[in-house]
N, C-alpha and C positions, 0 to 999 in steps of 0.2 A: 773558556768553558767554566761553568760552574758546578761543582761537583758537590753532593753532600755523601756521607757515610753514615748508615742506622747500623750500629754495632754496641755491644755488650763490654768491649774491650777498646775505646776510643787512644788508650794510650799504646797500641800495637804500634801505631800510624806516626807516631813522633818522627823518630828519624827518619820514615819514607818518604814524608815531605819535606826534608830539611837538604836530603843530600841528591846528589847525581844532577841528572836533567828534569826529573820531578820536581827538586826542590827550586831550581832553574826558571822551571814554569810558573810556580809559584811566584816566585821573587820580582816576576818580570810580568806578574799580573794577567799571563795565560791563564793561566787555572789558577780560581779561588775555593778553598776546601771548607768544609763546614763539616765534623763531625757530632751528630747527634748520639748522645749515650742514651741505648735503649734501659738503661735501668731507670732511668729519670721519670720514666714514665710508668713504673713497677706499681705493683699497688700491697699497703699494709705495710706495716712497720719496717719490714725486712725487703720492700719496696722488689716485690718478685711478680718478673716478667714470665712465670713458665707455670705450669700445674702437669697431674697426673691425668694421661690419656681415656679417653670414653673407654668402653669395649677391653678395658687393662692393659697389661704391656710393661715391658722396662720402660727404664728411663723418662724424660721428662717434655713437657711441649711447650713450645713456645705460643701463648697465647694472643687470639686477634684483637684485643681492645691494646694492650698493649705495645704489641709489633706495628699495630694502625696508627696509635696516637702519635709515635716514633718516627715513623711516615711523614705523616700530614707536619708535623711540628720541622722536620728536616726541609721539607717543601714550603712553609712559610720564611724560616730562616734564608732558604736561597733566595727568596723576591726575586724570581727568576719572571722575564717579560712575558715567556711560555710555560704550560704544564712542564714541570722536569719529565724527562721520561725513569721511569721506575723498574728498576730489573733488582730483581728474589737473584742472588746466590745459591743453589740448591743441584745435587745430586742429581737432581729428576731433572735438570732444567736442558736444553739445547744448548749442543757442544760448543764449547767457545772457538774461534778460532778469527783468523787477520780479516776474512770478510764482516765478523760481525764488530771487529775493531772499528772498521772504517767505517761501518753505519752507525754505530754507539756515538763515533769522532764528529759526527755531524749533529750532533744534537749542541742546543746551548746552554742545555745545564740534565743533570743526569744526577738521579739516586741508587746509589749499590747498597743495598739489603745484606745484612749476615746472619746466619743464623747460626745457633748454637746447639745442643744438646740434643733431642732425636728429630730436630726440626720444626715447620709452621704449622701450627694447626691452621688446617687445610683451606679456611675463611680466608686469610692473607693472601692466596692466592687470585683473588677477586679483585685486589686493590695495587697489582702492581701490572707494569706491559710487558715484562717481557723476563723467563727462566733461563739460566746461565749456569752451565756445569765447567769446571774446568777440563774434565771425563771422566772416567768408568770407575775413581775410586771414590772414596769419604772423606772429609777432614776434620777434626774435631770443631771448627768451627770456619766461619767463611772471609774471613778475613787475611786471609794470606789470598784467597782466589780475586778480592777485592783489589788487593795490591797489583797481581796478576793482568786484570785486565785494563786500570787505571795506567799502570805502562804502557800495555799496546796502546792505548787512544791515544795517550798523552802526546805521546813521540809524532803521533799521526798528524797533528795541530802543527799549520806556521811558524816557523819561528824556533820551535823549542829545540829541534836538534843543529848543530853547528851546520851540517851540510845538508839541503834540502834536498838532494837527489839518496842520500842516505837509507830512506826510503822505498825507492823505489827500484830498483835491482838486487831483490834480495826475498827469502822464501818466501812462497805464498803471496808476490806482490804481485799485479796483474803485469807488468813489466817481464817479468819472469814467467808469464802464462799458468799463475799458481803452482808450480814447480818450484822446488825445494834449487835453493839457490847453487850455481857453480863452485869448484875450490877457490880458496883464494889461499896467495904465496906474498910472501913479503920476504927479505934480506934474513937470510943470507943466503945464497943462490944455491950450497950445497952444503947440509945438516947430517950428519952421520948416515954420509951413503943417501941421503932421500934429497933429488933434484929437483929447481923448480923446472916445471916444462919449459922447453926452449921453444917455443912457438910466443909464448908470454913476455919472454924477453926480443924478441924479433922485430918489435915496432910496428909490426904490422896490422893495424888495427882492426882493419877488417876476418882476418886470420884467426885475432884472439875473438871477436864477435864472434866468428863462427863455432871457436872451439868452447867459447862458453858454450854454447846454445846447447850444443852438444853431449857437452858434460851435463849439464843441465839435465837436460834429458835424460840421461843414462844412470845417473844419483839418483834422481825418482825413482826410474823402472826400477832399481837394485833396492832401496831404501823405503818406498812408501808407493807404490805401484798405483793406487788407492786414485790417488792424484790425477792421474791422467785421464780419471772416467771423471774426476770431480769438475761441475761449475765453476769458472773464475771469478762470475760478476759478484758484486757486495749484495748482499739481498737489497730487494726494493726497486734496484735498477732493473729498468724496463720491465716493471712487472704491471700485468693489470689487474 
C-alpha cells in the first residue's frame, strides 16, 4: 500500500513508522509512507495555512487553497497507478471502525488528511472521498486518529503480522460474526484464586469451539449489546 499523510505536524510520525509491525511493513516494502507537511504549502511570510472564519467565531480555519494544494502535491508524490482514495480526519466524519478498516485495506495507495485548529473550511470537503471520526469526542488535531486507523489497515495487509490467522478470530472480525472476541487464558492455570476454565484445558476441540462461541456471544450481550443488531459485511460488499 501506499500511503501519504497531509498534516501540520509530519514529525508526530517518526517513530510510528520506525517501530512495531508498522515499521515492519515499512521495512519490508508493504507500506511506503510519504508525509506531506501542510505548512509547505502556507502562504506569506509566516507561510500560514489557516485565517479567521466568515460570519466570526473563536478560533482559527484551516483554509482551501492550502489544505487543496497539500492534497494534490501528497497525490503527485505517491505516483500511485490509481487515484489514491482521499479521507478528511474530522469529528463530523463516519465512525471509524474494523469494517471500514478492511475496505480502506483494499485500496492501493490512500491519503489521511489532519486537521488542526477549529477545522476545514467547508470547500475541502469537495475534494476528498470519504469523512472519518474516530467518535463522539475532539482532538486537538488529527494525527493521532491517523495513526489510529493506519494500524487497523496496516495489520489487515499480507504479510505484515507474524500469524495470518491473527486476524481473523478476534473482535469485530467476520469470523467472530462481528462480535467482540471470546476470553483468552494463557499459563499459569491458577492466579490468585482466578482459574483458567477446565473445558480449555480438555483437548477437546470441538467443546472449546463451542464454548468460545458462546462466550462470545454473551461478552457482547453484557458489553456492547449494539453489536448484535449491527451488519457484519465491510461496506461495498454486495451492495448495488
Amino acid at each position: 500500500m501506499k500511503l501519504a499523510i497531509v498534516t501540520l505536524f509530519p514529525e508526530l510520525f517518526g517513530s510510528f513508522f520506525e517501530l512495531s509491525f508498522v515499521g515492519r511493513a515499512v521495512a519490508s516494502g508493504t507500506l511506503s509512507v510519504h508525509l506531506e507537511p501542510m505548512r509547505k504549502h502556507g502562504l506569506g511570510k509566516h507561510l500560514s495555512v489557516d485565517d479567521t472564519p466568515y460570519g466570526g467565531g473563536s478560533g482559527m480555519v484551516i483554509r482551501p487553497d492550502t489544505a487543496v494544494a497539500a492534497i494534490e502535491a501528497a497525490e503527485a508524490a505517491l505516483a500511485s497507478s490509481t487515484r489514491p482514495h482521499r479521507v478528511l480526519l474530522t469529528p463530523q466524519g463516519q465512525r471509524f471502525g474494523q469494517a471500514t478498516a478492511r475496505a480502506l485495506a483494499t485500496h492501493e495507495s490512500l491519503i489521511l488528511i489532519c486537521g488542526r485548529y477549529e477545522g476545514f473550511d467547508e470547500r475541502v470537503r469537495s475534494f476528498v472521498d470519504e469523512e472519518l471520526s474516530l467518535g463522539d469526542f475532539v482532538l486537538t488535531g488529527g494525527e493521532v486518529a491517523a495513526m489510529c486507523v493506519v494500524e487497523a489497515c496496516i495489520r489487515l495487509l499480507p504479510g505484515v503480522l507474524g500469524n495470518a490467522d491473527s486476524t481473523s478470530e478476534e473482535s469485530f472480525s467476520l469470523e467472530c460474526g462481528g462480535l467482540l472476541e471470546y476470553p483468552q487464558y494463557t499459563r499459569p492455570v491458577s492466579f490468585r484464586d482466578l482459574e483458567v476454565p477446565e473445558i480449555l484445558r480438555s483437548g477437546d476441540h470441538e467443546k472449546v469451539r463451542a464454548w468460545r462461541t458462546a462466550a462470545s456471544r454473551e461478552r457482547t450481550l453484557t458489553r456492547r449489546p449494539d453489536l448484535l443488531r449491527a451488519p457484519t459485511k465491510p461496506r461495498g460488499e454486495d451492495e448495488s
